[in-house]
N, C-alpha and C positions, 0 to 999 in steps of 0.2 A: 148488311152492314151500312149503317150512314155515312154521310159525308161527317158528321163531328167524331164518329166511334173509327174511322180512316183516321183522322189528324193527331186526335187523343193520342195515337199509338207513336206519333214522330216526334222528333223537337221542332223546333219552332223555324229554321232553316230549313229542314227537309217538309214540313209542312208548308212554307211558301213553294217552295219547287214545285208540291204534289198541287198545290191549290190554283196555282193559275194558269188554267186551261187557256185561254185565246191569245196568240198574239205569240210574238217569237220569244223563247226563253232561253238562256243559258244557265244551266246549271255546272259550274264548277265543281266537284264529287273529289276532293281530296282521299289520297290512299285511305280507306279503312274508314270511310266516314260515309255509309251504308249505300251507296250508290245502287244496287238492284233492288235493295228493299224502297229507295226512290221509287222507282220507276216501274216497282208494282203496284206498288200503292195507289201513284199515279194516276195509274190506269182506274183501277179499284176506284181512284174519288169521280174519275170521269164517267163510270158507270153507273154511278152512284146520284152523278148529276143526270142521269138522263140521255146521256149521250152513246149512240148504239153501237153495240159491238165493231160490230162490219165498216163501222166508219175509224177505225183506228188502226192504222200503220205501225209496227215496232219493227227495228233495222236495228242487229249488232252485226259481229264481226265472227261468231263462231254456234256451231249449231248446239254445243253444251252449253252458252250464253244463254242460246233461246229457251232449250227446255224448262233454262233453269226459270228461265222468268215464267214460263205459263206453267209447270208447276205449282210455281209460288200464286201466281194468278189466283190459278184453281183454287188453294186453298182460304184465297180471303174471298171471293166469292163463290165461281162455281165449277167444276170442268168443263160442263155444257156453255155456258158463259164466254169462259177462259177461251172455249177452242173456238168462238165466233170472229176472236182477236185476232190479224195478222200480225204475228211477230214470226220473224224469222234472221236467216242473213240476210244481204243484200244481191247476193247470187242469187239465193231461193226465189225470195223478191221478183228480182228479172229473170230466170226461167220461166213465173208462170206468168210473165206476163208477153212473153217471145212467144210462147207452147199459143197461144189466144190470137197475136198477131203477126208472125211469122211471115203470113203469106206476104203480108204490104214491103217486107223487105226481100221477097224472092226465094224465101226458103219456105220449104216443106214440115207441116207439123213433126212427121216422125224424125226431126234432124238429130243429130249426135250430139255429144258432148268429148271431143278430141282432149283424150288425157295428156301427160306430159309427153307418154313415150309416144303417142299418135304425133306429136306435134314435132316431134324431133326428128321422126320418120320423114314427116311433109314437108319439115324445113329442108332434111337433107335432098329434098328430092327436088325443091322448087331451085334452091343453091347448084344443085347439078345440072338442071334446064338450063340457067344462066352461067354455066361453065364456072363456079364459084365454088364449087365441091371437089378442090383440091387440099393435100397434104399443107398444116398451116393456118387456114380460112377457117377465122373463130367464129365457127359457125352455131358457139354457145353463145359470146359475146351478141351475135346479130337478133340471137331468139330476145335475149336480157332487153335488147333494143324496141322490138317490136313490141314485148311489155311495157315499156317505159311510154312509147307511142301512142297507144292504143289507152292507157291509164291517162294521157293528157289528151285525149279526144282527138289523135291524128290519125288521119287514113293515108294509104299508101302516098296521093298527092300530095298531100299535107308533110309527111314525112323527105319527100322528096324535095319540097322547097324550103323546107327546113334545114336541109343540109348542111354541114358547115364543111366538110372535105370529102375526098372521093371514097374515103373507106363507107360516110353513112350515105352518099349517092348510091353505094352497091346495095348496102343493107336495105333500103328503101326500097330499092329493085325486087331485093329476094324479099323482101315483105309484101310486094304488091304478086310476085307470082306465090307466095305461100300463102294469100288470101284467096288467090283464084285459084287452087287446088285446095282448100278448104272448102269455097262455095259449090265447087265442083263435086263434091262430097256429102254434102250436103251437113257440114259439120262446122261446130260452134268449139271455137277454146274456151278459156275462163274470165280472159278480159276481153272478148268479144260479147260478151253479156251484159258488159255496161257500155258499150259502145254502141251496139246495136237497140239497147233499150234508148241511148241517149238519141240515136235516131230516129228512131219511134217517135220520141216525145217532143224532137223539133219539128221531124218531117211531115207528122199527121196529126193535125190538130184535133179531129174527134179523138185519138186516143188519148193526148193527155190533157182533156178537157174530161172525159170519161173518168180517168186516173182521179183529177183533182172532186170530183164528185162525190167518189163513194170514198176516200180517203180523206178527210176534212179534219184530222186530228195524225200528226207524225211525230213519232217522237225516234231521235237515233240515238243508239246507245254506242261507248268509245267512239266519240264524237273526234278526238285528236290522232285516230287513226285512219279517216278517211282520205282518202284522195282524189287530185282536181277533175276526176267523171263522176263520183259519189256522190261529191259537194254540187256540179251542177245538176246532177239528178234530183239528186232533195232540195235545189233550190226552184228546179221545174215542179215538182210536185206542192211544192209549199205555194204557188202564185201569190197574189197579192194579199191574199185573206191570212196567208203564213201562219198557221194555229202549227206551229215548230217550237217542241222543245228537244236542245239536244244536250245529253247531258257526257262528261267526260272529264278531262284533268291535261289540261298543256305540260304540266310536271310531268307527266306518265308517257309522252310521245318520244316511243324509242323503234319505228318501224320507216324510218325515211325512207329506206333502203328498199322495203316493199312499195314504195308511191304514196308511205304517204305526209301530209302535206302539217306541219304544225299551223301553217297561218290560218288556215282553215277554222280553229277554235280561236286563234289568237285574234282576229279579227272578226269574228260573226257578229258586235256591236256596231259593227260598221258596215258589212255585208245588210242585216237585218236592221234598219233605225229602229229605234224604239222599243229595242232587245230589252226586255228585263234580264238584271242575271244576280244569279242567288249563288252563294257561294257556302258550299259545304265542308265546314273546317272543325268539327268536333269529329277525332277518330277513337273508333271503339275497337280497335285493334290492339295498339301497342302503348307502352310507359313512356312518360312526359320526354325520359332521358334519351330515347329510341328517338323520340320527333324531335327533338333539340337539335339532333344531329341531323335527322335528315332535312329540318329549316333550314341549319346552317351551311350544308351542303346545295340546297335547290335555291340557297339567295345570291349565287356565281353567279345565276343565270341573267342576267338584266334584260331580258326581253320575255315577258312572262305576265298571268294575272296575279295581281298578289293576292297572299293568303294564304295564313300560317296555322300546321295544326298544332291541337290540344288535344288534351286525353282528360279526364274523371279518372285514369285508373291509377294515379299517385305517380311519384316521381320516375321510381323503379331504378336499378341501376345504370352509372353509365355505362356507353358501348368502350370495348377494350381495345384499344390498338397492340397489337403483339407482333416483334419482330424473332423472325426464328434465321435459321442457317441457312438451311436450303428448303426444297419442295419435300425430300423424303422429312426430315424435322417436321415442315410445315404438315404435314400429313399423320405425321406421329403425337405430335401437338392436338388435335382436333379428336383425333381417336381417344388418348389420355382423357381429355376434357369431357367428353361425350359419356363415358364409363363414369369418372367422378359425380358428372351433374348425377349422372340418373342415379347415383348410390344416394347423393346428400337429397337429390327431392325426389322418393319414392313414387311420386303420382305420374312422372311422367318414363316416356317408352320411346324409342328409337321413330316412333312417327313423328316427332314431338322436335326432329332436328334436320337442321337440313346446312346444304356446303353449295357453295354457289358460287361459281365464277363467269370471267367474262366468255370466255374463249372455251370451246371443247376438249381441244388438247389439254389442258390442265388436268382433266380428270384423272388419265392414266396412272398418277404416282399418286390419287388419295383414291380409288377402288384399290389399288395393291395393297396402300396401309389398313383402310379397312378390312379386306377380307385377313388380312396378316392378322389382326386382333378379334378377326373373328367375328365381325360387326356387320348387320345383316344390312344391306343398301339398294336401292332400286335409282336408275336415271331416269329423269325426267326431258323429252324430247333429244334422245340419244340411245345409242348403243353401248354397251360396253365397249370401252378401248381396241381392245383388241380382238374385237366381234365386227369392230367395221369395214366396210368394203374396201377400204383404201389402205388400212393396212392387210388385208388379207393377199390383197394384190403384191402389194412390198415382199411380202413372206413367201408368195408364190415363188416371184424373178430369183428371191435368193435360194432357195428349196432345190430350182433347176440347175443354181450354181453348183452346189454340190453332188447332186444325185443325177447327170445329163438323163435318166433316164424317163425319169418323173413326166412323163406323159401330159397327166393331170395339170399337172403345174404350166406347162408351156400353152397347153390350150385355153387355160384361165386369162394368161397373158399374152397374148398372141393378137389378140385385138385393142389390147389394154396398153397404152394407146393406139388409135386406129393407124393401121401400116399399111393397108390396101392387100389384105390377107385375107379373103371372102372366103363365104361357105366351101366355095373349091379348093381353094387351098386344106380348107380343111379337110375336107374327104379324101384329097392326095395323100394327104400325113397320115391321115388313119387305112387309106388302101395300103401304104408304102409298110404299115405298122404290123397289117393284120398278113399280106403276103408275104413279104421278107422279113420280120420283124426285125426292121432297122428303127431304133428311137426318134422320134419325130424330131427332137433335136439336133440331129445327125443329118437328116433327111434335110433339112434348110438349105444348107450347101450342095447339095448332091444334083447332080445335072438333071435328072428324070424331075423329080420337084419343080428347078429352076427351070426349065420349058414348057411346064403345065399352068403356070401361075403368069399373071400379066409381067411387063419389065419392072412397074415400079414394086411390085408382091417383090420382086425376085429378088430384088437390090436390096430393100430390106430385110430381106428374108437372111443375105448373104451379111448384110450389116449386123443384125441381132446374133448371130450364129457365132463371128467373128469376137465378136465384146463378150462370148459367156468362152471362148477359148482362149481369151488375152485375159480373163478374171480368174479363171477355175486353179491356176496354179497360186495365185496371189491370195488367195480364198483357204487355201492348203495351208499358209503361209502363219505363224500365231502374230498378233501384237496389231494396234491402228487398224483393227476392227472397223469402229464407228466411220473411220474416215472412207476406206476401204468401202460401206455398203454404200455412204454416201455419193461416193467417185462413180461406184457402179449406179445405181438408179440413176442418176442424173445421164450417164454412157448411156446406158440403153433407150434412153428419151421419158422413162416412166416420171419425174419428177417434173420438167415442163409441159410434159402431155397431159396435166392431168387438167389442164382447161380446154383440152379438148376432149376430156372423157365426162366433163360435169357444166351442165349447162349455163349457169352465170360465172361471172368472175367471183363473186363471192364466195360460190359453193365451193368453186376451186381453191381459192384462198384454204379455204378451215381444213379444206382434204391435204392440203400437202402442209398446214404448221400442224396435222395429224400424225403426217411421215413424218415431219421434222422431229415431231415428241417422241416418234418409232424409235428414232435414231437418238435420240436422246437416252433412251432403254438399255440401247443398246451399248454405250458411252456406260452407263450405269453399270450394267453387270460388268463392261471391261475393268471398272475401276477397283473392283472387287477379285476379277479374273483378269491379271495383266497380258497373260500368254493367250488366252482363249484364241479358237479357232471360231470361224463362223460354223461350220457344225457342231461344237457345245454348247455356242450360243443356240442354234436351233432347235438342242435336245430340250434347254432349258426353257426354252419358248414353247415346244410340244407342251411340257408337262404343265405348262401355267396354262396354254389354252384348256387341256383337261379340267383343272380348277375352275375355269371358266363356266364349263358345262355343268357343275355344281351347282341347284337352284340358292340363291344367294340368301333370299327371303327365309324367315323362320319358319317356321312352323303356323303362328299365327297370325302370320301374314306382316310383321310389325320390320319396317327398315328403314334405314336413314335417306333422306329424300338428296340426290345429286343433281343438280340444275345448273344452267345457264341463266344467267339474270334474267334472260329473256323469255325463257319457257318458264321461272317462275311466276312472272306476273301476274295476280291473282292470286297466289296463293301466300298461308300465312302460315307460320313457327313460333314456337316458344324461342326456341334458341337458333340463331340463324350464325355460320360462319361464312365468312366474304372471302377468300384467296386472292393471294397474286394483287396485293392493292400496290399497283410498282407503275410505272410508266413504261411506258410501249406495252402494257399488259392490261392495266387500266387505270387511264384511257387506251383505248386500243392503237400501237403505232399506224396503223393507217389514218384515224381520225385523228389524231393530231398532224400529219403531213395532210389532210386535205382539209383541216380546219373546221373540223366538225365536232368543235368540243363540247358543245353548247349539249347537243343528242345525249353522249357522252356522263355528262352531268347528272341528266337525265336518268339514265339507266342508274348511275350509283344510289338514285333518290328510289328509285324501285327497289332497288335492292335494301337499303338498309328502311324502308320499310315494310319489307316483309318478315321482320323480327317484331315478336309480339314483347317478350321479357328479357332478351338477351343476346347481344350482338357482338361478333369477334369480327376486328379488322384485321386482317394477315397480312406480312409482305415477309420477304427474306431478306437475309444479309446479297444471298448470290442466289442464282438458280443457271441451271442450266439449259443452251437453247442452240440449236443442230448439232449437237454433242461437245458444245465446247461450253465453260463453266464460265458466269459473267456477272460480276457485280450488279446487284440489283440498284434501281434507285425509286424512291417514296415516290408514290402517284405524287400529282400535286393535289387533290379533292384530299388526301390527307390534312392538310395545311388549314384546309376550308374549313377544317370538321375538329382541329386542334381543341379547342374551346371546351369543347364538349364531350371529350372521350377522356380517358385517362390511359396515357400509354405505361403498361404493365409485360415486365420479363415473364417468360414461360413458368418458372420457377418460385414464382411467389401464384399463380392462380392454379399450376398443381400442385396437389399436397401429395398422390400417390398414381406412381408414372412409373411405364415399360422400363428396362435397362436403356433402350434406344430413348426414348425421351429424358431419360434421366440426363445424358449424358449431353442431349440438346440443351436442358436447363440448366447442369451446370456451365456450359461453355457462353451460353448469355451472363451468368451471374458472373464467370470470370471476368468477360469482355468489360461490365460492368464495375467491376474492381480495377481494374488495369486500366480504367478509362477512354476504352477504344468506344464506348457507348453514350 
């Protein structure tokens, strides 16, 4: 293929991107306005001009990124071609370039690759060298740190003069002995591979003079998800001659939280002088009405490239705002509407719709309505609700409440959070179990136990024992349930521990507004069950997990797609539904207490571009959150987006609805008459 029969096939935007080979470039790839078909082409005109395979670098961020482009490679030129190209991640990248030069930093070719659990092993074990592996010591927090570290190119000293109080003086400690039982291991983590490559590239000048040699052509793809060891890596490899084009979307940077860096794209005209930069704003994705909104949405942001999309594909309708009662409504709403479309436009199928909110916990009350209506659903970077490890936990500690016998159950939680209850411990419980068969739960208190086990096993052993014999009769008890499990998980320490069972603060965060949604379940069925006992709740809990083990999917594979706005990025729907558009829900209350709205923004411009034909904004009147029911209130990005949506009652966009949604849409249409609306 030529270089004219390459451009023929672009518009005239994505034809300058792919055309100008030398010299730093930014390309701007607004959502849905071809961004991979760029940067294969790209490639494609560069080969085309004569320029050899092996001298071109491609850098994304995920290995389905990669294949997709040298697939696509492959078929505008050649696969023998295609596979001369480096493209990959940027791990891949620095593996093979660590595997070549290894030795110059002291480590051995055949070294490791230290997974998460290797690393949480080495931390705990470097933390307990420096007497820091006690009960307490957020010993996830110090890992989250040493990522944070290592992504801005600090090394233990560096970290240690960076200090600002004694808590990151220790961290910096246990960083610098969890490096040297790493090296001692002969083992690499995963942000030791850009740290170490960036050593490479400063410490030994034949290597990245070597580097810049045979790679005379870079191009990185999600350019606005890099971070400050990425950005000086491709700024070492790029040298003076800088033939860098990197293409991406400062709109789309919603990953800060992983390191990385928005100023990175927001600034590379000024990093780079003499940056050409092309800006890709014709989307072949979604209806004029879809992008109205999401313009009107991403122009909050005052610190951004401009550049607004358009579509060819006509106006389409507007996005709907729709206020319902609560989550079960909002979830029966969605279900209703889902059955309708696909009755009115035959062509499409259950793959064709997808429900996406901010937060994971949300899921729980729209997989119940769908499977209640029968509606076949798959999630996208999740588990099923009540298939996750955090609540399975929660259901263990209450399982033991009632049944003390439940073996199973105490040993699931017994470490869950860490109590200082070691393998010994364990085998006492199961010797005590399998000779006397006294219940291991029984066995906690029991002196033979309590002299086998260290003092601090024992005290707690004597603590946990204690809180399931002050609960068990209370638990017997009907009525304030929800409050009741609540009292209890929090008593046992399971609800604070769980930042010390999940490595970042983050992860922790989602794992207990998990439990909190558990408990919200559980609030649910009370309201329906005033008298319930925790054991009818747990009968009722069995038979839903049975449901659960029901493959959800049909037959021919076809279900509604469930996401996090995050795990959707990249992909695209005819009809997309948004949930939970409320404050403190989204935007997320943590980013509006630490002032990170801007991110925030961000994410809703993801989201409501991943509608191709038709977009539902949700929020409730109330919803409910740690079992108590609380007046919702309107995101503010609603207000942003005012303009451009038409806000519509349940009631008028279905025409035929469940009894339960019926009865949703009449109480809008009332609230509407009576003026409360």
């Amino acid at each position: 293929m030529t270089r004219e029969e390459i451009l023929a096939q672009l518009n005239p935007e994505q034809g300058e991107a792919a055309s100008t080979v030398n010299g730093p470039v930014l390309v701007l790839a607004g959502a849905g306005t071809g961004k991979t078909r760029v940067i294969t082409f790209r490639i494609a005109y560069m080969l085309a001009s004569g320029i050899m395979p092996e001298a071109i670098l491609g850098m994304t961020f995920t290995n389905k990124a990669a294949r997709e482009m040298k697939d696509r490679l492959g078929a505008l030129v050649s696969p023998a071609l295609a596979e001369k190209v480096t493209l990959g991640t940027f791990h891949s990248f620095c593996i093979r370039l660590l595997r070549r030069e290894c030795g110059k930093l002291g480590y051995l070719p055949g070294f490791t690759i230290a997974d998460d659990s290797d690393q949480q092993g080495i931390l705990k074990q470097a933390a307990g060298d420096l007497g820091c592996n006690y009960d307490g010591f957020p010993l996830a927090e110090v890992q989250s740190m040493i990522g944070r570290w290592k992504n801005k190119l600090l090394d233990p000293d560096d970290a240690r003069r960076a200090a600002g109080n004694d808590f990151e003086s220790t961290a910096a400690g246990v960083y610098a002995r969890y490096q040297s039982l790493l090296e001692m291991q002969n083992s690499v983590d995963f942000d030791d591979m850009l740290l170490l490559v960036h050593r490479l590239l400063t410490g030994f000048p034949e290597v990245l003079t070597a580097c810049r040699e045979r790679y005379r052509y870079l191009l990185i793809d999600e350019y606005q998800d890099t971070n400050a060891a990425q950005f000086t890596i491709v700024k070492l490899l790029a040298g003076d001659e800088a033939n860098l084009c990197v293409v991406g979307d400062d709109d789309q940077s919603i990953y800060s939280w992983r390191g990385a860096d928005v100023g990175n794209i927001l600034d590379f005209p000024e990093m780079f002088p003499g940056a050409k930069v092309v800006k890709l704003e014709q989307n072949y994705r979604s209806t004029n009405a879809i992008l109205n909104t999401a313009n009107a949405a991403i122009g909050g942001n005052a610190r951004r490239h401009d550049k607004s999309l358009w579509s060819k594909l006509g106006s389409g309708e507007p996005p709907k705002t729709v206020r319902l009662d609560n989550a079960e409504g909002e979830a029966n709403f969605i279900c209703g509407m889902i059955k309708q479309i696909m009755t009115e436009q035959g062509s499409l199928s259950y793959n064709d719709f997808a429900i996406l909110y901010r937060s994971n916990h949300l899921s729980r009350q729209l997989e119940l309505g769908l499977r209640q209506s029968g509606i076949p659903f798959k999630l996208v970077g999740g588990q099923e609700f009540f298939k996750r490890r955090e609540i399975k936990d929660a259901v263990a500690y209450l399982k033991l409440a009632i049944n003390p016998r439940d073996d199973q159950s105490l040993l699931r939680i017994l470490g869950t959070p860490p109590r200082g209850l070691a393998e010994k411990a364990v085998t006492q419980l199961k010797r005590g179990r399998a000779s006397r068969r006294i219940p291991m739960l029984e066995q906690l208190a029991a002196s033979e136990f309590q002299q086998a086990v260290s003092a601090k096993g024992a005290t707690a052993a004597r603590e946990l024992a204690d809180i399931y014999r002050r609960y068990q009769p209370t638990f017997a008890q009907p009525g304030g349930l929800a409050g009741k499990i609540n009292g209890f998980l929090r008593d046992v320490g399971y609800l604070d521990g769980l930042q010390r069972v999940y490595k970042d603060l983050d992860d922790a965060m989602k794992r207990r507004e998990n439990v909190d949604e558990f408990i919200n379940d559980v609030a649910q069925y009370e309201s329906s069950h005033p008298d319930c006992t925790l054991e009818a709740y747990l009968e009722n809990y069995a038979l839903k997990e049975e449901n659960d083990k029901v493959d959800d999917n049909s037959e021919n594979g076809e279900a509604v797609t469930l996401s996090t706005v995050h795990a959707a990025k990249g992909l695209e729907f005819p009809v997309v539904f948004l949930v939970a558009v409320e404050k403190g829900l989204f935007p997320h209350e943590r980013a509006v207490e630490e002032g990170s709205l801007d991110e925030e923004l961000r994410l809703f411009y993801v989201a409501v571009t991943r509608a191709k034909q038709q977009l539902y904004l949700l929020r409730t009147r109330e919803r409910m959150v740690r079992g108590m029911t609380k007046p919702s209130i309107p995101s503010p990005f609603l207000a942003l987006v005012r303009d451009t949506t038409e806000e519509t009652p349940p009631g008028e966009l279905l025409k035929t609805l469940s009894k339960d949604a019926m009865r949703q849409a009449f109480a809008n249409i009332f609230d509407i008459l009576d003026g409360k609306k």
